[in-house]
N, C-alpha and C positions, 0 to 999 in steps of 0.2 A: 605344224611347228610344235616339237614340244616346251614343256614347261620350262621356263629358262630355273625354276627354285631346285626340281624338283630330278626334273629331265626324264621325268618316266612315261606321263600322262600327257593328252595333247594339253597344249596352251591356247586357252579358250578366250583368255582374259587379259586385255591391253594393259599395259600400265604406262603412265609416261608422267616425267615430272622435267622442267625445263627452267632452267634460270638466268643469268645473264652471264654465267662460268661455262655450263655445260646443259647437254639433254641427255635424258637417259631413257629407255624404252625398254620395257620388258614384257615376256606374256608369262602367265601363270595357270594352271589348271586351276581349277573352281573349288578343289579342297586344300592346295598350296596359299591360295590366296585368302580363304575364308582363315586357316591358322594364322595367317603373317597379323590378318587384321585384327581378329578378336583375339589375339595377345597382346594386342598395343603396339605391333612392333609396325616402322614404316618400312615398306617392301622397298624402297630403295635401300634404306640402313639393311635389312636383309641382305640385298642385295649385294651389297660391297661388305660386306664380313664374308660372304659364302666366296665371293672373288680373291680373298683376302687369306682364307685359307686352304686355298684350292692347292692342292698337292701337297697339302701340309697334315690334311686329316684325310683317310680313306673315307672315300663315301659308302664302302661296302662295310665295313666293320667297325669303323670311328676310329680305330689304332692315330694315334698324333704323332707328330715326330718328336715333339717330346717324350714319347712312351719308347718308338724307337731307340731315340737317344741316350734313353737310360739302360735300356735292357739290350740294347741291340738287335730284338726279333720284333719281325711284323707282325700283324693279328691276323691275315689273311696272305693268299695270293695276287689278290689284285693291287695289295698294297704294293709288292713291287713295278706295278703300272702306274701307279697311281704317284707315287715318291721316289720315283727313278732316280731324281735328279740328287736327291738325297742320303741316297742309297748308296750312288757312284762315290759322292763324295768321303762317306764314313769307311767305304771299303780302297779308296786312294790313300787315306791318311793312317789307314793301320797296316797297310800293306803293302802300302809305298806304288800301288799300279793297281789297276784293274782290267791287264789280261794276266791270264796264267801263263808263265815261262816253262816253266816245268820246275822239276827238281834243283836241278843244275841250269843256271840260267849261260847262255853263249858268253864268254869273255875270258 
């Protein structure tokens, strides 16, 4: 299983916290979890930011959609995999569609 932080490395490392709302379970490789901790941070809170901005910041290059949104270019290629949803929508609202018609559209 890999890392659920990191997703590169296997996930060596249980984590699990449960309360009377919800449970949550996660694995971690042994250098995702030794950062989360010796920064103080709690690998659930990790946990739910990194779900939180999932499709919002490339994991390949860190481009945001706010970066997108200002400038309109991604930082990478994989951003377009990654912000698809985001993509579609910036390119429906300037262009009114997102297929090509052509030049002359039928009508």
């Amino acid at each position: 299983m890999k890392c659920d932080y990191c997703g590169q490395k296997e996930g060596t490392l249980e984590y699990k916290k449960f309360s009377n709302t919800f449970s949550a379970e996660f694995f971690f490789c042994p250098e995702c979890y030794k950062k989360l901790t010796t920064s103080g941070v709690d690998p659930l809170e990790a946990m739910l930011e990194l779900e939180e901005n999932r499709g919002k910041i490339c994991d390949c290059c860190g481009c945001s959609m706010d970066d997108f949104k200002s400038s309109f270019l991604f930082g990478c290629p994989e951003c377009y995999t990654q912000m698809r949803e985001l993509a579609s929508r910036a390119i429906a609202s300037v262009q009114h569609a997102t297929q090509h018609k052509g030049k002359i559209p039928h009508n």
